[in-house]
N, C-alpha and C positions, 0 to 999 in steps of 0.2 A: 490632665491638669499640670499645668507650670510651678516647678518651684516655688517656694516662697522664698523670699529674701530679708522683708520686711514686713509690719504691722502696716505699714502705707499699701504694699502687695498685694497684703492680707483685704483690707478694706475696697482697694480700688479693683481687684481681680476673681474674686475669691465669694466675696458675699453673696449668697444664696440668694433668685428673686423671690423662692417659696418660703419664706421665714413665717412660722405658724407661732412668734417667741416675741419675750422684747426684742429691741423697741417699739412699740407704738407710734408712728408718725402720723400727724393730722394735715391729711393732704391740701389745704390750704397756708401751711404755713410757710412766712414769710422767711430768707434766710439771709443773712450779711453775706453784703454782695464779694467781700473779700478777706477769707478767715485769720491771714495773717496785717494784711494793712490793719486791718479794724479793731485789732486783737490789742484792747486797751489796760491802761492800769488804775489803781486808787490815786499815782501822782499825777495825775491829770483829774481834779477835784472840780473842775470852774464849775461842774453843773448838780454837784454834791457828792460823797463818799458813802459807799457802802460798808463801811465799818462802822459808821457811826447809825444810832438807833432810828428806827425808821420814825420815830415820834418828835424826833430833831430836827429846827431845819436844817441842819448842816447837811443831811442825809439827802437833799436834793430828790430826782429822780429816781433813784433807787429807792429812799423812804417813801414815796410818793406810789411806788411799783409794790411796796410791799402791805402799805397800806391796803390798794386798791385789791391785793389777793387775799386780804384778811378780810373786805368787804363780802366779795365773790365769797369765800367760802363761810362764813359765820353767817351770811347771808340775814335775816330778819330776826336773829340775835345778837346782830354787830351792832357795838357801841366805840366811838373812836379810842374813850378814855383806857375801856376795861377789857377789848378783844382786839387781839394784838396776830404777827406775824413776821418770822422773820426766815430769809432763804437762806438755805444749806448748801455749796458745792461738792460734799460728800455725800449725797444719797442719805438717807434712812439710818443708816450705821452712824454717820457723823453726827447727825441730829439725836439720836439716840445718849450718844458718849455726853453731849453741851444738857440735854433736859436730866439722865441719871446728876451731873455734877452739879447742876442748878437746886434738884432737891435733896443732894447730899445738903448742899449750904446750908440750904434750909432749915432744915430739919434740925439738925447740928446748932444754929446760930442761933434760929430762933425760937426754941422751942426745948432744946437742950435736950433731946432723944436724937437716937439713932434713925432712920428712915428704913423702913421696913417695908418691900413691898410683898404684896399678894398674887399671882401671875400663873400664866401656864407652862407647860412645859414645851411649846411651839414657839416659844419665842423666838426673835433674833437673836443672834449671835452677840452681836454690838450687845447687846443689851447686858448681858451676861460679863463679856469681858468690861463693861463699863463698872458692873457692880464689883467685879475685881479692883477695880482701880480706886474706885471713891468709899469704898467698904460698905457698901449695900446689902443688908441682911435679904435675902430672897428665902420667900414659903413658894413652894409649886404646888401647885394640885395634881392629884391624880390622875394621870391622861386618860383621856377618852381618845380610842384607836380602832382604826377602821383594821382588822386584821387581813380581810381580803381585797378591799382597794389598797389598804395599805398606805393610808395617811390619817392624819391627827382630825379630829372633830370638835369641836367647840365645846369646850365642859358645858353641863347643864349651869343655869343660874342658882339652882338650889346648892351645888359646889362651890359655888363663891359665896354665897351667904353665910352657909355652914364653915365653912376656914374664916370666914370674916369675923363672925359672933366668936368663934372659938380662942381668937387672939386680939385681945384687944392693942396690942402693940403694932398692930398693924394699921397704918397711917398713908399707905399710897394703892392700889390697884391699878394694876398694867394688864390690859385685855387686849391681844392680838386678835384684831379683826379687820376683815375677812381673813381667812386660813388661807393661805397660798393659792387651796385650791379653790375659795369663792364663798365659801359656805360662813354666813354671816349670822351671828345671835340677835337676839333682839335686844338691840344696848341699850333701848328707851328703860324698859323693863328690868334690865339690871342693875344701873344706872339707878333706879328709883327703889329698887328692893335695900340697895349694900347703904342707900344715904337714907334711909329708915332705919338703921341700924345707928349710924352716930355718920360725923363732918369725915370726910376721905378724899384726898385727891383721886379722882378719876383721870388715867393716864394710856391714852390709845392707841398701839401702835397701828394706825391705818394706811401699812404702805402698800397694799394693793387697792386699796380702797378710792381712790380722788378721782376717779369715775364716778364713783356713786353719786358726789356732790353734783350731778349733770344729766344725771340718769331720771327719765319723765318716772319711772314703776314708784311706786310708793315703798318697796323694800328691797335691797336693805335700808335700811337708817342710815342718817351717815352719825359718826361720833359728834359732829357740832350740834346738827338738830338733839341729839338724845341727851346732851348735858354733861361732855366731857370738856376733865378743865386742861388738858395739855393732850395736843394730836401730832402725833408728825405720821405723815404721810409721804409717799415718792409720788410725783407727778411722771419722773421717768419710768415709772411702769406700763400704767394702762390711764396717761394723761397727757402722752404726747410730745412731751418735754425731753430734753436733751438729758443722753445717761448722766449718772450723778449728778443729778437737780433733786433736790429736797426743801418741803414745806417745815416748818415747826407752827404751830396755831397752840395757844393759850389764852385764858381769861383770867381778868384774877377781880371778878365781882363780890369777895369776900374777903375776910381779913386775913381767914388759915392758909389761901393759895399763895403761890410763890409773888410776889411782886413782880412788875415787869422791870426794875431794873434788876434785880438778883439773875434771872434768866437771861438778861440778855450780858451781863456782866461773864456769866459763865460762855456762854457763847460766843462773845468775844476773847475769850482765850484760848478756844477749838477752831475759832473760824482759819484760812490761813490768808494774808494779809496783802496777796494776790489774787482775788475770789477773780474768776473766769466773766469778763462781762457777757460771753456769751451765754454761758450757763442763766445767767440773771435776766438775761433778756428772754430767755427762751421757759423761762419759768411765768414769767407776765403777760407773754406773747398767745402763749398756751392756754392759759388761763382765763385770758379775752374771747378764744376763736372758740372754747366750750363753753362758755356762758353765752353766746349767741347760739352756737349749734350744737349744742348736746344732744338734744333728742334725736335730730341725722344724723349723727354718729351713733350712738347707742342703734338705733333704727336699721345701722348698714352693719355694725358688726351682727346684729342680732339675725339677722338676713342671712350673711356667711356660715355662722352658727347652724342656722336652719338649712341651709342648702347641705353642708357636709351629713347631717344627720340624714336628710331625703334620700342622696347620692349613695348612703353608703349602707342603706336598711338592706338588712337582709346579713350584713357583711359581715360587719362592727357594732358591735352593742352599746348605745351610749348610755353612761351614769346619767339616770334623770335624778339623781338625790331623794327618791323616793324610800329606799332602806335606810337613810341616813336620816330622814325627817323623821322618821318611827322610831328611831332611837334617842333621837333628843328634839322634843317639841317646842324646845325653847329656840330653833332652829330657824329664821324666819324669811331667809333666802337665800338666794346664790348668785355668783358676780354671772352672770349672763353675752360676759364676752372671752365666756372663759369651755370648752368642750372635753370630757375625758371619755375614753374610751374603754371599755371594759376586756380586753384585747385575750382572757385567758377563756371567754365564751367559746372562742376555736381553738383551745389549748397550748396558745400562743405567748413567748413574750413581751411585754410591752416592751423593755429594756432593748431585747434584740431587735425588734421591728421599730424601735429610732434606730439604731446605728444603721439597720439597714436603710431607713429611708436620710438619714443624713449622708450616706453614701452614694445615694442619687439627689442631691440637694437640698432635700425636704429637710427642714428642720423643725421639727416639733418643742415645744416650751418643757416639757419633763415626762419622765417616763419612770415608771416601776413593775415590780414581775410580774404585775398582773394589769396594769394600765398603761396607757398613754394621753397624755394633756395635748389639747391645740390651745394655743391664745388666739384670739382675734383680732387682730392690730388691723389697725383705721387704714391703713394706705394698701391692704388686702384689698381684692374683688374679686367678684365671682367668676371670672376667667379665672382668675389664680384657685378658685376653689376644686373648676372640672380640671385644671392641672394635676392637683394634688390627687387628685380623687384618682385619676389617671395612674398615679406614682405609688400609689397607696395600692390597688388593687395589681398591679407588677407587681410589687414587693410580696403580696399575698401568696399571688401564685409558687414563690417557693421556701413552704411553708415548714419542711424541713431543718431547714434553718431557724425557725422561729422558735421551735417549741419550748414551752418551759423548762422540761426538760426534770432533773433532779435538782433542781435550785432549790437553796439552802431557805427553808420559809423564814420571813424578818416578823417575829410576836415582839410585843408590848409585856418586861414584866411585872407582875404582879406582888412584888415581895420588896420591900426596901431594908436592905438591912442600916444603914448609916445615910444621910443624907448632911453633906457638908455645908457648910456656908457657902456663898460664891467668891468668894475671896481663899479657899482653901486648897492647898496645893497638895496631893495626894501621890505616890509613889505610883509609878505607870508600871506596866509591864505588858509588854506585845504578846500575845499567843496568836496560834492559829484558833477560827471558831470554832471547831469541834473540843477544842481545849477551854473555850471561853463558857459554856455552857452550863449554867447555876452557880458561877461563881464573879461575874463581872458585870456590869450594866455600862455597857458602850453609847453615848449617843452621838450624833451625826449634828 
């Protein structure tokens, strides 16, 4: 391998053809024929401006582009007045910080309460540091924790009903779905349990999720059909779109939800006032080539999925979420272009067996002591799968190197003694973990 020099190096020499991770690329997509000629700004308006609100005409073709993916995805609940849409060039994080500050406003101005949400503890990061910022009181739930794959699971809906009724100063619910790794609740159902209780914004983070809205299977749900009033989603994940592209989707067919100028007011003070027209174009371009071809996509990933699984029986154990659905039945699918492996079945770790296969080019989407993740990205094929399968089974054979070994097991705990606000800054102190043990709760 040559030096690197540069992130240009990095991209044009360096990039892996077996990437099993984002980005997602949808092999018919169209690309500007020349990245720097083309690479335009907001003072060049004649055909409208992206800063101005997509319900404006000032807003041109960009209002027109955002309109049309608020169509796409509200799909047979879109109404032009009351379901809205507007594109983020910071990913999910950014969209994140403009919806926390929109209903800090809210709440605050119109209502003269504080904004209180109810969430899990899988959240995003943005999410968190946003309620730093705008003084967002955050309730978590108790996690639900896989201790042997070794990731978060979706609280049951009886957990969010139960913290819901229990506080009544709880006024917004933020439900991260799908979990990272696919596993989706059933939002129709919760959705409809927590607004029997009393009016709540319903508030989705669905950034792995904007597949779903494309996807022929009947589950998961996506957050628009089950009756959520604010979504942001990444199309740059597993939608094809160019990294840091983000959706925001809102409705406000009610008088308690945020108005569309309040939200978009806030998110014109996050947006930055150079948005990328490629990003913009590549968020509407994307969103065109899956509302014609979704089901062949879902259909080719699902294919891949299926071939690594045939290819490597015997080998690699795959999670079918069968111990996870027994644990929580409110449980009602999984993203299906998504594959983990259970990699401690041969006393292996999943940790070490990515480095090892990112050191023969494979790159795998996330690994831990006992698994390993493939995504399914669209511009995959099954020649690249008997590659991998190839790379996979070398890397097997020296297995020495793989083993778990005495790795330090990661438990979920069980005891809270203080639980701060999110806004609360607390005196740190670094230990090693053997020192950290029953006296710190670390999260990642």
């Amino acid at each position: 391998m040559t030096p690197l020099n540069s992130i240009l190096d990095l991209q044009n020499e360096h990039v892996p053809d077996l990437a099993w991770c984002t980005p997602s690329i949808l092999r018919n997509q169209q690309a500007v024929h020349n990245i720097y000629e083309l690479d335009m700004s907001v003072s060049f308006d004649r055909y409208g401006n992206p800063e101005t609100p997509p319900w404006s005409a000032s807003s041109g073709v960009f209002g027109a582009a955002m309109r049309e993916v608020a169509q796409t995805y509200w799909k047979e609940q879109y109404v032009a007045e009351t379901h809205h849409c507007l594109f983020s060039v910071n990913g999910s994080s950014g969209s994140n910080f403009m919806v926390m500050k929109a209903l800090a406003q809210h709440f605050w101005e119109t209502h003269n309460v504080r904004p209180h949400v109810l969430t899990q503890r899988n959240i995003h990061k943005s999410v968190v540091y946003a309620a730093e910022d705008y003084g967002v009181c955050m309730s978590y739930l108790t996690p639900r924790y896989h201790p042997d794959y070794q990731f978060f699971l979706p609280n049951k809906i009886a957990d969010f009903v139960e913290a819901f009724r229990a506080d009544e100063s709880i006024n917004i619910v933020l439900i991260s779905n799908p979990t990272y790794e696919g596993l989706s609740l059933d939002l129709q159902a919760l959705i409809t349990a927590l607004r029997a209780i009393r009016d709540v914004i319903i508030y989705v983070d669905e950034a792995w999720g904007s597949n779903f809205y494309f996807d022929p299977s009947v589950q998961p749900r996506t957050a628009a059909a089950a009756g959520a009033d604010i979504i942001v989603t990444s199309p740059h994940k597993q939608g094809g779109s160019l990294q840091q592209t983000g959706v925001i989707l809102w409705r406000n067919d009610n008088d308690w939800m945020v108005p569309r100028e309040r939200l978009y007011q806030q998110y014109r003070t996050l947006l930055t006032t150079s948005p990328s027209w490629h990003l913009l174009a590549s968020i509407q371009e994307t969103t065109r080539i899956w509302a014609q071809e979704g089901p062949a996509y879902m259909a080719h990933a699902v294919s891949l999925r299926t071939a690594f699984i045939e290819q490597l029986s015997g080998i690699l154990t795959p999670i079918r979420h069968v111990r996870t659905l027994e644990q929580n039945p409110d449980i009602c699918g999984h993203d299906r272009t998504k594959l983990i492996f259970y990699t401690a079945a041969l006393g292996i770790s999943g940790q070490r067996l990515n480095t090892k296969l990112q050191d023969l080019d494979v790159i795998p989407e996330k690994s831990q002591l006992r698994t390993l993740m493939l995504l399914m990205p669209f511009q995959r094929t099954l020649a690249d799968v008997d590659a991998t399968v190839k790379i996979i089974k070398q890397a097997l054979t020296e297995q020495d190197d793989l083993l778990i070994g005495d790795a330090v097991e990661q438990t979920m705990p069980t005891t809270k003694a203080k639980i701060k606000e999110a806004y609360e800054v607390g005196t740190l102190e670094e230990v090693s973990l053997d020192q950290a043990v029953g006296r710190v709760c670390g999260e990642n």
